[in-house]
PyMOL CGO cylinders between C-alpha atoms (Angstrom):
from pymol import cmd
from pymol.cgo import CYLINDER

trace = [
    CYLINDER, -9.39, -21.62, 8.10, -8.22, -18.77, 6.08, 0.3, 1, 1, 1, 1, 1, 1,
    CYLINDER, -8.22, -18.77, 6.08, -11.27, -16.64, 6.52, 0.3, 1, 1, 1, 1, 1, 1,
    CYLINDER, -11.27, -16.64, 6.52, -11.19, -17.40, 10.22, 0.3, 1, 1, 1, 1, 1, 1,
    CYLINDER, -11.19, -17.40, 10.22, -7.34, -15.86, 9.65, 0.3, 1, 1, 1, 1, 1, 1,
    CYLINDER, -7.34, -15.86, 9.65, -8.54, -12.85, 7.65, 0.3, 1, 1, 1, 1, 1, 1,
    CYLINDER, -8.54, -12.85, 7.65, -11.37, -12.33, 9.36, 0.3, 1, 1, 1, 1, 1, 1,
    CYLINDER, -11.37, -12.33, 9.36, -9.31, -12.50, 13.31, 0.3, 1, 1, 1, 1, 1, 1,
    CYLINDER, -9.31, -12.50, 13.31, -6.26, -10.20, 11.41, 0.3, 1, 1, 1, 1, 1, 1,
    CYLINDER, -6.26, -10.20, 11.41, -9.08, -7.43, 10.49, 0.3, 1, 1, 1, 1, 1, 1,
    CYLINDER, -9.08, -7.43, 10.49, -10.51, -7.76, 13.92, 0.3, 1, 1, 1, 1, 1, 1,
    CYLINDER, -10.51, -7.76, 13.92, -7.15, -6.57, 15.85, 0.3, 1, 1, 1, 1, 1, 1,
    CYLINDER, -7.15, -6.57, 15.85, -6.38, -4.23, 12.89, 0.3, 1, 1, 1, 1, 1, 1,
    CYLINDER, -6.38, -4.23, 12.89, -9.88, -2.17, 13.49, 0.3, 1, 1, 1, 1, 1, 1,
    CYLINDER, -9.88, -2.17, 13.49, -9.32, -2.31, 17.26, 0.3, 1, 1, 1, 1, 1, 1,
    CYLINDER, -9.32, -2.31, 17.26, -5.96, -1.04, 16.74, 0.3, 1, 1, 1, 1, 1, 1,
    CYLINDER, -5.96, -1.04, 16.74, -7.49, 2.26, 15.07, 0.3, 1, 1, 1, 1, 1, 1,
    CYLINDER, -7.49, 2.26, 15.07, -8.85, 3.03, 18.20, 0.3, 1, 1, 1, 1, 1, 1,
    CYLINDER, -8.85, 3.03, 18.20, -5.16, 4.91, 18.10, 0.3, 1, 1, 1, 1, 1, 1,
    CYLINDER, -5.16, 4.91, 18.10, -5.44, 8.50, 16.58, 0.3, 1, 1, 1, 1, 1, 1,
    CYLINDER, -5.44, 8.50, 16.58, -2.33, 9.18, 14.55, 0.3, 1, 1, 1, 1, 1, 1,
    CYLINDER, -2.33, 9.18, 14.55, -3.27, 12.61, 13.96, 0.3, 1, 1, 1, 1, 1, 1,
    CYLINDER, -3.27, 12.61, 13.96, -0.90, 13.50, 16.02, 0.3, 1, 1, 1, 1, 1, 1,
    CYLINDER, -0.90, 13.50, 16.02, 1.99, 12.23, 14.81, 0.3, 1, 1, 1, 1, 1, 1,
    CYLINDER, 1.99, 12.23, 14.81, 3.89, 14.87, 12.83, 0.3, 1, 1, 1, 1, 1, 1,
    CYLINDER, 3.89, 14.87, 12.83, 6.74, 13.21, 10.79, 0.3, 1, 1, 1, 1, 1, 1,
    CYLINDER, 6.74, 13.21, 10.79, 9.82, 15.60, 10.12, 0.3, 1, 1, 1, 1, 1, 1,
    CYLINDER, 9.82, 15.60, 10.12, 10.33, 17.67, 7.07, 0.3, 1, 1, 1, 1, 1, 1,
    CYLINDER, 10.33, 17.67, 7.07, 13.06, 15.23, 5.88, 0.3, 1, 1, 1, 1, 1, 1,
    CYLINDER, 13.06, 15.23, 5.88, 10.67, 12.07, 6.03, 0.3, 1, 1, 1, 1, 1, 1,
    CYLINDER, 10.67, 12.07, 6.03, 7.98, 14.17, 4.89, 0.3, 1, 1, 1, 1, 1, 1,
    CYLINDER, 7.98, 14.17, 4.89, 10.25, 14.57, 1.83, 0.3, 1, 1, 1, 1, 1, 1,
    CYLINDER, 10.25, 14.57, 1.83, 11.07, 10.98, 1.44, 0.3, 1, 1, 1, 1, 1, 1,
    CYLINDER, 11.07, 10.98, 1.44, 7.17, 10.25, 1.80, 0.3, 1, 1, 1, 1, 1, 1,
    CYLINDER, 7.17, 10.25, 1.80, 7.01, 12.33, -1.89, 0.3, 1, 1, 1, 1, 1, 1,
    CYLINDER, 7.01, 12.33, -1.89, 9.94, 10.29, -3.34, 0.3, 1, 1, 1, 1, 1, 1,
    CYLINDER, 9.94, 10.29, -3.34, 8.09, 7.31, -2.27, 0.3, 1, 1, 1, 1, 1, 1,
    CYLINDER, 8.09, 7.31, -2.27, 4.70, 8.29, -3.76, 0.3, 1, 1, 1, 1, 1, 1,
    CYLINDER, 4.70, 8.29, -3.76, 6.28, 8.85, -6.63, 0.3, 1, 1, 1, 1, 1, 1,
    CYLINDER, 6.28, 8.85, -6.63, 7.57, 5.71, -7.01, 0.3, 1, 1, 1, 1, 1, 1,
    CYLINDER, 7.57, 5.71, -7.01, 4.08, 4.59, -6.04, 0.3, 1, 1, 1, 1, 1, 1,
    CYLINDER, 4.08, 4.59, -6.04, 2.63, 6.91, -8.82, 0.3, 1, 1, 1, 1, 1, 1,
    CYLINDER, 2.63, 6.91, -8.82, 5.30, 4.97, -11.67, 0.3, 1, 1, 1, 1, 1, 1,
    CYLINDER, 5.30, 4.97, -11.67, 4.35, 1.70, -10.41, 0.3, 1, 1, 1, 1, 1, 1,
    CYLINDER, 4.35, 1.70, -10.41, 0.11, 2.54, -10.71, 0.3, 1, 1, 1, 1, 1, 1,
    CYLINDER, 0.11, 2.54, -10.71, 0.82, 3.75, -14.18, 0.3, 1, 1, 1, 1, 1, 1,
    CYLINDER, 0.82, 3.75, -14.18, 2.34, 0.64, -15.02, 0.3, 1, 1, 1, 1, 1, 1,
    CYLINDER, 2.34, 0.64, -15.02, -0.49, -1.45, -13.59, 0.3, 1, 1, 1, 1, 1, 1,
    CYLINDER, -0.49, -1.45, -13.59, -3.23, 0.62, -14.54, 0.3, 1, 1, 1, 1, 1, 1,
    CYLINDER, -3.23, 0.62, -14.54, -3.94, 1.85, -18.23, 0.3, 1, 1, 1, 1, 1, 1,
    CYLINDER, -3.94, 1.85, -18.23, -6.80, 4.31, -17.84, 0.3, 1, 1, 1, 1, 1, 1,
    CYLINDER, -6.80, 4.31, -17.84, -6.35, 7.48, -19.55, 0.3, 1, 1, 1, 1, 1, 1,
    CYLINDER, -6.35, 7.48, -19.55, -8.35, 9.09, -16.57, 0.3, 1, 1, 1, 1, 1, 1,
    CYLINDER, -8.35, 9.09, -16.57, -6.19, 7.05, -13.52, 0.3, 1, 1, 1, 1, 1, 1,
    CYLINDER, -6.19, 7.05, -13.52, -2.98, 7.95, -15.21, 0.3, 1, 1, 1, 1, 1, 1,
    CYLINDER, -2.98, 7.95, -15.21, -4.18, 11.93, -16.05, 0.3, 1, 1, 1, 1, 1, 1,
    CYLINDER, -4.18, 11.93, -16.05, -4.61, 12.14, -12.13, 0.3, 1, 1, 1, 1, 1, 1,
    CYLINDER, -4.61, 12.14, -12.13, -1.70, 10.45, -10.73, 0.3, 1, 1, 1, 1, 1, 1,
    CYLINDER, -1.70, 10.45, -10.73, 1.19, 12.75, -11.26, 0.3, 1, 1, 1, 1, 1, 1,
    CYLINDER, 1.19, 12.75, -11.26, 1.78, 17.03, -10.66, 0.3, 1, 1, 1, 1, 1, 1,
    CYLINDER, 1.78, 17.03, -10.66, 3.98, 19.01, -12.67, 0.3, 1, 1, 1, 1, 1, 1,
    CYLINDER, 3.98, 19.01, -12.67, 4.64, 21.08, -9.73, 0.3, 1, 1, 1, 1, 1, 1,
    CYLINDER, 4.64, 21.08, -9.73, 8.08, 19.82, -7.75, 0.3, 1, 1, 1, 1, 1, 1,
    CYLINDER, 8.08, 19.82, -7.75, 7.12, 21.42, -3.89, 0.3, 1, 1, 1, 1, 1, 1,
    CYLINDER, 7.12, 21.42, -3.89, 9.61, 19.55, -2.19, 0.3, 1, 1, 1, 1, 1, 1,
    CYLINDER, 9.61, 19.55, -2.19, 13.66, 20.40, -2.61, 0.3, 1, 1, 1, 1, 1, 1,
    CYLINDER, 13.66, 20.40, -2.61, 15.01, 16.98, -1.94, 0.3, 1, 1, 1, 1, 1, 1,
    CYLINDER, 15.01, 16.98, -1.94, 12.64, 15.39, -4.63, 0.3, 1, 1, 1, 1, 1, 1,
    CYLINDER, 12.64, 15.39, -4.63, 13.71, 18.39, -6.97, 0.3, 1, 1, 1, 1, 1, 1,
    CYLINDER, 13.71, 18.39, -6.97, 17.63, 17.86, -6.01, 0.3, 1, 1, 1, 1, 1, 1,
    CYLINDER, 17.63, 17.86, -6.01, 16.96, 13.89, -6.97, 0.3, 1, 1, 1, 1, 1, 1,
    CYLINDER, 16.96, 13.89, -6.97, 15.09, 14.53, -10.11, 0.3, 1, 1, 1, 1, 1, 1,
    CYLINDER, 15.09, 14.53, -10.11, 17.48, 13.94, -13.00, 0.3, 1, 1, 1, 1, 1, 1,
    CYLINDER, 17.48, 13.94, -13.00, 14.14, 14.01, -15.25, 0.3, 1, 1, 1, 1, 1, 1,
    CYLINDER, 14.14, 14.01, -15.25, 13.06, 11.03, -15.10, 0.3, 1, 1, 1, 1, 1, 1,
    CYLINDER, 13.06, 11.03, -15.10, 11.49, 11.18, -11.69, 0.3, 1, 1, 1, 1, 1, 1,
    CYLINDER, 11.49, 11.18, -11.69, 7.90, 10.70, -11.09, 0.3, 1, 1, 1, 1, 1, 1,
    CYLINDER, 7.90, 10.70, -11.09, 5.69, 13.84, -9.76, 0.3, 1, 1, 1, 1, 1, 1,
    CYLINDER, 5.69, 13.84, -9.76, 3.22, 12.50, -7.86, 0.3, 1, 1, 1, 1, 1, 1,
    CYLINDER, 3.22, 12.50, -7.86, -0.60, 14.36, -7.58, 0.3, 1, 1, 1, 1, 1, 1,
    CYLINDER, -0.60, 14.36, -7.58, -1.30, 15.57, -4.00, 0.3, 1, 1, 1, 1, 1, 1,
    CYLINDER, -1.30, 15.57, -4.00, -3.99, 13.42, -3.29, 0.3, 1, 1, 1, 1, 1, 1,
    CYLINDER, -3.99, 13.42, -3.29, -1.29, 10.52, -3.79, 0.3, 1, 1, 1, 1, 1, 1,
    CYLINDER, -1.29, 10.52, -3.79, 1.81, 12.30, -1.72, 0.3, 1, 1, 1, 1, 1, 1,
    CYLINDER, 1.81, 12.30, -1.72, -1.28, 12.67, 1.56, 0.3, 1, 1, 1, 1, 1, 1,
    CYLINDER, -1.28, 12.67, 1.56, -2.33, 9.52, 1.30, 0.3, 1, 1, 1, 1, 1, 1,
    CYLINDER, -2.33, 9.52, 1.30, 1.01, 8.25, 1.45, 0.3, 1, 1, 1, 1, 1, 1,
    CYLINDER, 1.01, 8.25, 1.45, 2.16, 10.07, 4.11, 0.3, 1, 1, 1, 1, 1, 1,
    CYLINDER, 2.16, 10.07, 4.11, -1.00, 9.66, 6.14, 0.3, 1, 1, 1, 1, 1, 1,
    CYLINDER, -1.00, 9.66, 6.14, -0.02, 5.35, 5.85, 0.3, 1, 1, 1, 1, 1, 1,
    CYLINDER, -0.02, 5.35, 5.85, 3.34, 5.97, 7.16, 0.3, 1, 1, 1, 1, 1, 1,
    CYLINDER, 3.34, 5.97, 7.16, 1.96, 7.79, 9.90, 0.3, 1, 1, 1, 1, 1, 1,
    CYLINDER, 1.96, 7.79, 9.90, -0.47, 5.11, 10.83, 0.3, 1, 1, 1, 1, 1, 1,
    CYLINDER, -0.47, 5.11, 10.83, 1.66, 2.31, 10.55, 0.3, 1, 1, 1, 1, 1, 1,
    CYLINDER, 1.66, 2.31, 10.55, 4.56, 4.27, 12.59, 0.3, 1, 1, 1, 1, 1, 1,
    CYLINDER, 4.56, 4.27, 12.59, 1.66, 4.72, 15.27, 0.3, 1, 1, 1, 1, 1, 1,
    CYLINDER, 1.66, 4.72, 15.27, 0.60, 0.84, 14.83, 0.3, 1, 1, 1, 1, 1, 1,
    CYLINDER, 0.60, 0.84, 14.83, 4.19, -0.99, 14.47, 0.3, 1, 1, 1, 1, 1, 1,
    CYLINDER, 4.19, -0.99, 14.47, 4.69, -1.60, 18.39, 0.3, 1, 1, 1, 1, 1, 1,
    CYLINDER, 4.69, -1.60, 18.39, 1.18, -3.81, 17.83, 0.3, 1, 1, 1, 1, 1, 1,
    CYLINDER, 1.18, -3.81, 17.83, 2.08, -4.94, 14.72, 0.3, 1, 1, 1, 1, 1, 1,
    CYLINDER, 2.08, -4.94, 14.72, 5.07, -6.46, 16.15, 0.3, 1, 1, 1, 1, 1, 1,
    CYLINDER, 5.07, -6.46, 16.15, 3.81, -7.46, 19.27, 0.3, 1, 1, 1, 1, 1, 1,
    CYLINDER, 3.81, -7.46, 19.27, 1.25, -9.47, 17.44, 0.3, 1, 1, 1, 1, 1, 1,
    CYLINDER, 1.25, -9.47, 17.44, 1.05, -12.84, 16.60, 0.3, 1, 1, 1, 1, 1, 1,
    CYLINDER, 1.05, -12.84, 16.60, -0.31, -12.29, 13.02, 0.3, 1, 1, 1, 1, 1, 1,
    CYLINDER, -0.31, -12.29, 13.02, 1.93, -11.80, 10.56, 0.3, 1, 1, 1, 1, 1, 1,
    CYLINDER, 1.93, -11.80, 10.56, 3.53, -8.27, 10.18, 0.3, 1, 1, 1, 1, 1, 1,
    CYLINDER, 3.53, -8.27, 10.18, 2.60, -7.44, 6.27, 0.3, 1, 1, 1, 1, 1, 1,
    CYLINDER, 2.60, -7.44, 6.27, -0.81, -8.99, 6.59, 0.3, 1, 1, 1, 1, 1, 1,
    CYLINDER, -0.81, -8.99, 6.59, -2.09, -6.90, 9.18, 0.3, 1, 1, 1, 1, 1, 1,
    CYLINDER, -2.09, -6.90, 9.18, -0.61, -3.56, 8.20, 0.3, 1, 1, 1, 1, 1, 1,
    CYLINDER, -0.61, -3.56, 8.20, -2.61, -4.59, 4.87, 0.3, 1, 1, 1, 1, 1, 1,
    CYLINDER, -2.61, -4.59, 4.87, -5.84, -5.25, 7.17, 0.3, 1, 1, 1, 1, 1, 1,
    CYLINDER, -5.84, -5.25, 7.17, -5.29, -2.00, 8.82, 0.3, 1, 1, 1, 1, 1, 1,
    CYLINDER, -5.29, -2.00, 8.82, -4.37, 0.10, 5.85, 0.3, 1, 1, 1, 1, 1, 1,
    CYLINDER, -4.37, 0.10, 5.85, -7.08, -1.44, 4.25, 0.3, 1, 1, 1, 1, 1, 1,
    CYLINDER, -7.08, -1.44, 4.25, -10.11, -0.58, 6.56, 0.3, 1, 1, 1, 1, 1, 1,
    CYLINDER, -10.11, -0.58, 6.56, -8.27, 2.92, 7.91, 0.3, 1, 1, 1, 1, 1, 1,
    CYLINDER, -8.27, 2.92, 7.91, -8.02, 4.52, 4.07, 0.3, 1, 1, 1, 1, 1, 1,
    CYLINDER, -8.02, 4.52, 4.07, -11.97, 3.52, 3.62, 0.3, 1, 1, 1, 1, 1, 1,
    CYLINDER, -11.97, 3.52, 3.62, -12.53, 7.03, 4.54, 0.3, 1, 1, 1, 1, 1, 1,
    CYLINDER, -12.53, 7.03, 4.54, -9.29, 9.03, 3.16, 0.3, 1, 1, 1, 1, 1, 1,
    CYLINDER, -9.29, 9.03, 3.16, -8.73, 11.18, 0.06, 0.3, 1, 1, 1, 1, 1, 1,
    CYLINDER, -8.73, 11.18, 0.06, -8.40, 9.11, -2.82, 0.3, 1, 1, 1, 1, 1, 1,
    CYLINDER, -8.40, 9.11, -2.82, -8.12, 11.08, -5.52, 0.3, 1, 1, 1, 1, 1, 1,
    CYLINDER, -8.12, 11.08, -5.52, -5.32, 9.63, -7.64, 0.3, 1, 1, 1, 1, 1, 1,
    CYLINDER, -5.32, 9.63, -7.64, -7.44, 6.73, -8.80, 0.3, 1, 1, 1, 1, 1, 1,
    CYLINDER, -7.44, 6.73, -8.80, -10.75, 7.18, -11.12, 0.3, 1, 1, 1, 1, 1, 1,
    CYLINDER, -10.75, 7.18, -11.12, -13.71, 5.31, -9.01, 0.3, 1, 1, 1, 1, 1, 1,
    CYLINDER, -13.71, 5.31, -9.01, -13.63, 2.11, -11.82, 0.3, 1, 1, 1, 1, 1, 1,
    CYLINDER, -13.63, 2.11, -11.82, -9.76, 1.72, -10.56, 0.3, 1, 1, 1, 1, 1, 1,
    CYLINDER, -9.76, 1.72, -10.56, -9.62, 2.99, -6.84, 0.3, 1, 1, 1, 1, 1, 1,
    CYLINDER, -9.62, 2.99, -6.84, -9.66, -0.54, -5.10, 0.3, 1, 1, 1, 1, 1, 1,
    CYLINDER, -9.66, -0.54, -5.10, -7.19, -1.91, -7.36, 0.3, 1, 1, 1, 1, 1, 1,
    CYLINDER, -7.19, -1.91, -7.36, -5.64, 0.99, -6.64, 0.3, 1, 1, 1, 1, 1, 1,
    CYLINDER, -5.64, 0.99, -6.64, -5.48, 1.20, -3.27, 0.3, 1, 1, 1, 1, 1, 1,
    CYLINDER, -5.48, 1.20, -3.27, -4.72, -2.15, -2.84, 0.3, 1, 1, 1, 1, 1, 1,
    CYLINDER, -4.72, -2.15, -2.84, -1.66, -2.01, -4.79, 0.3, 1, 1, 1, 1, 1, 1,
    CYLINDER, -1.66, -2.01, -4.79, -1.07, 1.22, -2.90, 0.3, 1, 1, 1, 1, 1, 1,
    CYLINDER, -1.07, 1.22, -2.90, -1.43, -0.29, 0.60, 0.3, 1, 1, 1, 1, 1, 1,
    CYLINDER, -1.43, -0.29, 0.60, 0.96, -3.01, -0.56, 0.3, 1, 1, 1, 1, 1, 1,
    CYLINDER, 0.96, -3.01, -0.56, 3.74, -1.27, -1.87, 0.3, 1, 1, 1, 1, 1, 1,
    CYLINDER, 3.74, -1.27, -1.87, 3.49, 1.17, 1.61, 0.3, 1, 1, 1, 1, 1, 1,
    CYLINDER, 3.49, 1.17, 1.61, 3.22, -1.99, 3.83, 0.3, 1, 1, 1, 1, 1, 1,
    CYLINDER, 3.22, -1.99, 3.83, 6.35, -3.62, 2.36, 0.3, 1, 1, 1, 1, 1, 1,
    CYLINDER, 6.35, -3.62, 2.36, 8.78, -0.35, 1.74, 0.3, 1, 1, 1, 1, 1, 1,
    CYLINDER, 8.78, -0.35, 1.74, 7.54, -0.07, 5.97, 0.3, 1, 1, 1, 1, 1, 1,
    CYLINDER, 7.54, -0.07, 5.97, 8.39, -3.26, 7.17, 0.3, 1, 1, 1, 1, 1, 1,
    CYLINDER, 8.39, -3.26, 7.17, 11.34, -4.02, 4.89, 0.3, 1, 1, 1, 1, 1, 1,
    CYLINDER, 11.34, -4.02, 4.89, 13.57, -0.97, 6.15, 0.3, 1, 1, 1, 1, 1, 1,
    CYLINDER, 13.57, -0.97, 6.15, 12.33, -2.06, 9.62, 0.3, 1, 1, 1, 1, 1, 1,
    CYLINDER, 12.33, -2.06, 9.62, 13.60, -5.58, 8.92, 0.3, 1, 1, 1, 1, 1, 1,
    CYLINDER, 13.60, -5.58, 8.92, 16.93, -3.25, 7.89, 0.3, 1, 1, 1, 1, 1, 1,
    CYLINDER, 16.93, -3.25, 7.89, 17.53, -1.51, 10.60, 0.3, 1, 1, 1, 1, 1, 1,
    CYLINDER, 17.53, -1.51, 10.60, 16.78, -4.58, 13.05, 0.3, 1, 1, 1, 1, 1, 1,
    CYLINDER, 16.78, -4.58, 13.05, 19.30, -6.77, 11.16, 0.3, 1, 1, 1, 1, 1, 1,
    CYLINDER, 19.30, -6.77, 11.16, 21.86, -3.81, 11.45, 0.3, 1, 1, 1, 1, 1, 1,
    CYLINDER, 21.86, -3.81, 11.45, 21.47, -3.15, 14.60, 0.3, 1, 1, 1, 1, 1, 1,
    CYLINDER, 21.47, -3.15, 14.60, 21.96, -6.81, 15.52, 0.3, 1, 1, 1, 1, 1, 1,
    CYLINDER, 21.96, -6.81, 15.52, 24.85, -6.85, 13.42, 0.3, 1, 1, 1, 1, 1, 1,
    CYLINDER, 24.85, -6.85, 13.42, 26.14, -3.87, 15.49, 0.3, 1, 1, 1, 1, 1, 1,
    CYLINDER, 26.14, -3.87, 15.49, 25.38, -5.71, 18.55, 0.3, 1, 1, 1, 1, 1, 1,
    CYLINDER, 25.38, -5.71, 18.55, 27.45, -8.59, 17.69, 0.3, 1, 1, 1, 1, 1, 1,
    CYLINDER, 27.45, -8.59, 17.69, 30.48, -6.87, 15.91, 0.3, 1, 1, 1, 1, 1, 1,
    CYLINDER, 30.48, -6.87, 15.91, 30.47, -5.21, 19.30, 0.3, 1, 1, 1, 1, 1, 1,
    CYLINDER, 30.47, -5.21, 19.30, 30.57, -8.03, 20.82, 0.3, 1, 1, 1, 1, 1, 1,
    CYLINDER, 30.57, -8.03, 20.82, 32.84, -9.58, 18.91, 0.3, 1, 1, 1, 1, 1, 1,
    CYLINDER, 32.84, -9.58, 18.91, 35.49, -6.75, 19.29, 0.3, 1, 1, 1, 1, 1, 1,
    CYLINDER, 35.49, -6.75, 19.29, 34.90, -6.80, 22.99, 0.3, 1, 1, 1, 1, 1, 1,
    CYLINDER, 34.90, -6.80, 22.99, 35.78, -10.25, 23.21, 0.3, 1, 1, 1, 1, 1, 1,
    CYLINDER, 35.78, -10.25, 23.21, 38.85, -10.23, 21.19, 0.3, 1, 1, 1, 1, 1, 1,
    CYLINDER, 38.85, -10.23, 21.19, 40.06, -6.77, 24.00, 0.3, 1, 1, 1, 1, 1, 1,
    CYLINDER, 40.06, -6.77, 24.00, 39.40, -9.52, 26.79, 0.3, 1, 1, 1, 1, 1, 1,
    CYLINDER, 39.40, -9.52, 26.79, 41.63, -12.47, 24.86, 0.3, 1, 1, 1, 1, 1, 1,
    CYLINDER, 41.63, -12.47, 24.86, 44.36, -9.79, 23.85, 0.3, 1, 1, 1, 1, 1, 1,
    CYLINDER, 44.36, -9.79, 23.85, 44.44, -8.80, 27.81, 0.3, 1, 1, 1, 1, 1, 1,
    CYLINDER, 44.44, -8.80, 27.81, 44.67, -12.08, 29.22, 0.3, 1, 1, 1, 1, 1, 1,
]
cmd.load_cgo(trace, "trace")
């Protein structure tokens, strides 16, 4: 039954915290991509979420990171702290998680969901006033789980398509020799 399903998927996600990502350290450069991506994050909340008091505490004026600054052509969105952490601290779970992710038989976005889900219980949510932060997070959580696993479906596809234009190549050599 479905809550059998939900229920089993949060189950392995909460066993799978027993992993500390605290330390995993991303590098500057995907720390810097983490920002564009919360910023992105921050433009889609405001778009889902009308509160004066959400949308006052989503974004920063101040531009800390250079490749986010060397992107902005003014339209970019800025996002709060609070936000850019959060964000970051995802990717660094689910980059800790993915070998058990994969490995499992559950679905891949559904249990990064159940993992984000019961891991950011206890994080810094700030961006969000406390009427909005579930709806919040949850839309968080889901952009973060799909940007994740979509460039992971990327660079499995291309480096299966690699593998075979490889092969492919190495194969014509062999009928050119014979």
């Amino acid at each position: 039954t479905p809550t059998q399903s939900t229920s089993s998927i949060n189950d392995f996600a909460r066993n799978m915290l027993i992993n500390d990502c605290d330390h995993l350290q991303l590098t500057e450069d995907s720390q810097q991509v983490v920002v564009y991506i919360a910023g992105y994050i921050s433009l889609s909340l405001s778009e889902h979420i009308q509160c004066p008091d959400c949308l006052s505490s989503l974004n920063s004026n101040l531009i800390s990171s250079e490749y986010v600054r060397n992107l902005n052509q003014g339209g970019l969105t800025l996002p709060c702290t609070s936000l850019q952490h959060y964000v970051l601290s995802a990717f660094c779970l689910l980059e800790v998680s993915e070998r058990e992710i994969r490995s499992s038989t559950f679905p891949w976005i559904s249990l990064s969901l159940a993992l984000l889900n019961i891991a950011t219980v206890e994080w810094d949510s700030t961006f969000a006033c406390i009427c909005h932060l579930e709806k919040s997070k949850e839309l968080v959580n889901k952009i973060i789980s799909n940007i994740y696993f979509n460039n992971l479906r990327k660079q499995v596809s291309e480096t299966r398509r690699k593998d075979q234009v490889a092969a492919f190549k190495s194969n014509k050599r062999q009928k050119c020799k014979t």
